[in-house]
C-alpha positions, 0 to 999 in steps of 0.5 A: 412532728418535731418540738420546738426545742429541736435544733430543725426550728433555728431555721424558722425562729428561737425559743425566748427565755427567762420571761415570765408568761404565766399572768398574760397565759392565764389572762388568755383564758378569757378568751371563749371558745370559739369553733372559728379561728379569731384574731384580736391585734391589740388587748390593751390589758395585755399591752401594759402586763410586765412581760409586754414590756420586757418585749418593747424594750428588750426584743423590739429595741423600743418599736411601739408594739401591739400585743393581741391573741389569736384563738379557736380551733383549727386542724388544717394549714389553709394558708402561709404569711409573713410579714418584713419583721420578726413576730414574737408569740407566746403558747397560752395553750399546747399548740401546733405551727405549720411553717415554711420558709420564704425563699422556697415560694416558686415564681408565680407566687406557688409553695409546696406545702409538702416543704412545710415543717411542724412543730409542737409548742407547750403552754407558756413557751415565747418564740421568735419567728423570724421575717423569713419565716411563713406561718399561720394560725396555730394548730389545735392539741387533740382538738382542743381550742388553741389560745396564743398571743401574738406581737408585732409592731403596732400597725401590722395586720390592719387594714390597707390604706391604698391598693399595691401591685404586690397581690400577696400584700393583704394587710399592713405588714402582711403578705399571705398565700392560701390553698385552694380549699381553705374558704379564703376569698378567691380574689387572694392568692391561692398558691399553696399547692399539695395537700391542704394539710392536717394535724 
């Protein structure tokens, strides 16, 4: 496991510094203790804090954003995503990533997860992941719940209005590959191959 402060994670994204997220980290804890992974896209609280600001019109260049969290516990990789823009996430908690770039998924829509790389990030660290970059939940510390929040321009990660012909197109913005023994729905596409993996 490397930190995301290694050089290894300028291939997925960048460290956001000088932003202030003490407030929206301890706002996070309001979130309860969940045994199952949730994620919530929009917190309008969290959407009018200073640092939310600071993301429209400093990292999105005004796009209208949502700010949400993403919280529970989790051990496993279960699955990849990513979406055609960059996600911004804030570490509310220590946490861990599973991450993997787009271009090494194999013809058929198949990944090795034995590619993927993982990478510790404290509490209050603000990251980049960039469109390129596959990723999913967080990874519990210790078995502790996970708390992050998650922004992504305002839309992403809701439900579909028409069926497309991309099967990895799950949600708006959204295209995710899942593994075999993650419990999601056999109608996604399950082709994470090798060990579902575990922290």
């Amino acid at each position: 496991m490397k930190e995301i402060f290694d050089a290894a994670f300028a291939a997925y994204g960048c460290v956001i510094n000088n932003v202030d997220t003490e407030e929206i980290c301890i706002y996070m804890q309001k979130f309860f203790d969940m045994a199952e992974v949730q994620y919530i896209a929009s917190d309008p609280v969290m959407e009018q804090m200073a640092v939310a600001r600071y993301m429209t019109n400093e990292l999105y260049g005004e796009m209208p954003l949502q700010i949400g969290a993403c919280f529970g516990r989790n051990l496993k990789m279960n699955a990849l995503e990513y979406h055609n823009c960059s996600e911004v996430n804030i570490a509310a908690t220590d946490l861990i990533l599973f991450l993997g770039k787009r271009q090494d998924i194999e013809p058929g829509n198949r990944y090795d997860t034995d590619k993927a790389e993982m990478f510790f990030v404290p509490r209050g660290t603000a990251y980049e992941m960039y469109a390129t970059t596959l990723h999913y939940a967080p990874c519990s510390v210790n078995g502790n719940q996970f708390r992050a929040v998650i922004v992504l321009p305002r839309g992403t990660n809701t439900a579909l209005a028409e069926k497309h012909a991309d099967p990895l197109l799950v949600a708006k913005n959204k295209w995710l590959i899942g593994h075999p023994e993650s419990g999601l729905p056999d109608n996604m596409v399950l082709g994470l191959y090798g060990e579902n993996r575990i922290v």
